[in-house]
C-alpha positions in Angstrom: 13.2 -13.0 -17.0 14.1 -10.3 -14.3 11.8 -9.6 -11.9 11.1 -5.3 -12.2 13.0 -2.8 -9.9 10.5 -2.6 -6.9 9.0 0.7 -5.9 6.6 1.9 -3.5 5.6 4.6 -5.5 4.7 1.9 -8.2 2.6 -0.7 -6.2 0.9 2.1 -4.5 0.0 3.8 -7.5 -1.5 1.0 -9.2 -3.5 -0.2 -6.5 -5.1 3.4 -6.5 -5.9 3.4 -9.9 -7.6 0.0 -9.7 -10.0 0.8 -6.8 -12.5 3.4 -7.2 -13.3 6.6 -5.0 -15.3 4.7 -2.3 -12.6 2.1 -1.6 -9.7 5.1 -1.9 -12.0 7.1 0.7 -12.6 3.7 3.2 -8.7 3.2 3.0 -8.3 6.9 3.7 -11.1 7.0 6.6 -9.3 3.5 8.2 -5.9 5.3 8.9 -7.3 9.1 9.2 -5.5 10.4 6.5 -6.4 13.0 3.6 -6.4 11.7 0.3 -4.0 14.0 -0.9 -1.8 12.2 1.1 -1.9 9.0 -0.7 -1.9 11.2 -3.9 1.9 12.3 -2.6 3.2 8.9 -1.7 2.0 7.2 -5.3 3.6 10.2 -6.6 6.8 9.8 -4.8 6.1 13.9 -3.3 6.8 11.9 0.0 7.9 8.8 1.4 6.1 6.6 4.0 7.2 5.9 7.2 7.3 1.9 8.2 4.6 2.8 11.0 1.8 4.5 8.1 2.9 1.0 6.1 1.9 -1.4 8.7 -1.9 0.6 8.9 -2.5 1.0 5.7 -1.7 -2.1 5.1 -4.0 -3.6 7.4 -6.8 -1.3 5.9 -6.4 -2.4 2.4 -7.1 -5.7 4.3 -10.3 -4.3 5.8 -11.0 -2.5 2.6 -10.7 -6.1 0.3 -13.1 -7.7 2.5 -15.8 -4.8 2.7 -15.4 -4.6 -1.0 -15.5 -7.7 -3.2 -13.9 -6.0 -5.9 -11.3 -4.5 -4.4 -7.5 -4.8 -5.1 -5.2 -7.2 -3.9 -4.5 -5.7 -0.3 -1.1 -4.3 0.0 1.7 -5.4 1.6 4.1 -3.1 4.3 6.9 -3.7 2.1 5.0 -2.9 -1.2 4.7 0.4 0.8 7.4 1.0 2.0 11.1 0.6 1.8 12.6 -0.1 5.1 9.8 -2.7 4.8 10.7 -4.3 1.7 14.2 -4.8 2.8 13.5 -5.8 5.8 14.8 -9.8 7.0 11.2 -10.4 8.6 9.5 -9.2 5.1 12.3 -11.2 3.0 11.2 -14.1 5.3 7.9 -14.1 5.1 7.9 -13.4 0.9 9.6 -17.3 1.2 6.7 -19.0 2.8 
């Protein structure tokens, strides 16, 4: 069986339908972001950049651990692309 076509958009959006308004808004308040913004990038509107990965994947991180039912916190390359094709990401998926 084939593993599905990754893309951001998709991870993204299915992490913010799984976690509700207080763990979208924590997430939001960690990086200092609007949450239209996250709206745009699960929408594909707009693409992230590698730096906006690497933060909001730590506060999905800090947002999993305040909430006990929180998503699975998010990777930088299930956020981004440059991430996800990166050698270091590649790497570390092997471990």
């Amino acid at each position: 069986m084939r593993e599905p076509k990754y893309s951001p958009v998709i991870r993204l959006d299915a992490w913010l339908q799984r976690a509700n308004a207080r763990m979208r808004a924590s997430l939001c308040d960690a990086v200092d972001i609007p949450s239209g913004l996250l709206r745009h990038w699960a929408t594909g509107r707009r693409n992230m950049s590698a730096r906006m990965a690497g933060k909001l994947s730590e506060a999905s991180e800090k947002v999993s651990l305040d909430f006990p039912d929180a998503p699975i916190p998010l990777t930088r390359g299930d956020l981004c692309a440059a991430c996800h094709a990166c050698s270091h990401f590649i790497e570390s998926r092997k471990i």
